[in-house]
N, C-alpha and C positions, 0 to 999 in steps of 0.2 A: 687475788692476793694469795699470796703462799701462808703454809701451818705459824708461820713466828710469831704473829699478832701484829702485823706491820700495822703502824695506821694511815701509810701511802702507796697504793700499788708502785710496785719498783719501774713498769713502763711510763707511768705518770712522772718520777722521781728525776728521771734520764732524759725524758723530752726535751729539757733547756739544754743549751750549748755551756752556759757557765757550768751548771750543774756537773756536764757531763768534765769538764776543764777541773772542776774542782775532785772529780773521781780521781781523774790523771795525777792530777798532783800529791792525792792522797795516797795511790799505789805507788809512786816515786818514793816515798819516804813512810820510814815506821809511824812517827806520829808529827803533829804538825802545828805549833800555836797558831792562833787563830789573826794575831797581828802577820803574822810571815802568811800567811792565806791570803790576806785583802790585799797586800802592797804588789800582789800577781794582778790584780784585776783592776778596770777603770772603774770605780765604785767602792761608797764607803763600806765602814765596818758593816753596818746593822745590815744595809743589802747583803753582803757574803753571809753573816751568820742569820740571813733568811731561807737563802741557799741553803745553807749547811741543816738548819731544822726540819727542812724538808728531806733530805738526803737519812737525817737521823732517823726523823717519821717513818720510811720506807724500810730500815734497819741498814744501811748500808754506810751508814758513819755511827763511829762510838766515841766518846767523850770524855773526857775526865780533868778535873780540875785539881793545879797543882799551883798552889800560892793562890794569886790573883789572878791567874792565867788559864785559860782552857785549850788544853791541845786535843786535836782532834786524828782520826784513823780511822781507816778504811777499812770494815768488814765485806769482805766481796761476794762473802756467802749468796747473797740475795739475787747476785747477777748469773746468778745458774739458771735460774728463771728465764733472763732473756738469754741463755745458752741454749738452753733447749727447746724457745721458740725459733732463734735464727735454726739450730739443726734442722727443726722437721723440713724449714723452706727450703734449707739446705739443699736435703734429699731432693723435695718436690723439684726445683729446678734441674738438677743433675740429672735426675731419672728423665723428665719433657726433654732435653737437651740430648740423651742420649736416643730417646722416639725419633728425636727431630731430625739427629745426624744418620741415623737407620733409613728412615725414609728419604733423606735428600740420596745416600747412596743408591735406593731402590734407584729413584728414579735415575740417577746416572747411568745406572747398566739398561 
């Protein structure tokens, strides 16, 4: 887990397909009630705002309540985290790949 005080690592956070569905729609739009969330998904209210607590936990949604309504957003800070694990595979793969195209030339000549 990263310095924030998460209390869900952000890889554990992004495992589900909803979750990850609920990221997208949250960086589509500034912020988002949470009725206009579920009517995206086959499943009720309480399942999306189970999703969403998790995403919260992890710090990658923030919240706030206006009336009787809680709209929610996306703080994306947290996915620098899986930024910089895809990077290093990044490299690791580029770098084999470029061994790899090295050696199929040796053997060509």
């Amino acid at each position: 887990m990263s310095e924030n005080n998460q209390l869900r690592d952000v890889f554990d956070a992004i495992a589900d397909p909803t979750r990850r569905r609920l990221i997208r729609l949250l960086a589509e739009a500034e912020e988002i009630p949470l009725h206009e969330l579920t009517v995206q998904f086959q499943m009720g209210r309480t399942a999306v705002s189970k999703h969403l607590t998790i995403l919260k936990e992890a710090g990658l949604v923030l919240d706030r309540k206006v009336g009787r309504e809680t709209r929610f957003r996306l703080n994306a800070f947290p996915l620098r985290e899986i930024q910089d694990w895809v990077a290093y595979y990044s490299n690791f793969w580029r770098t084999n790949m470029l061994r790899l195209n090295q050696l199929l030339e040796e053997e060509e000549e």
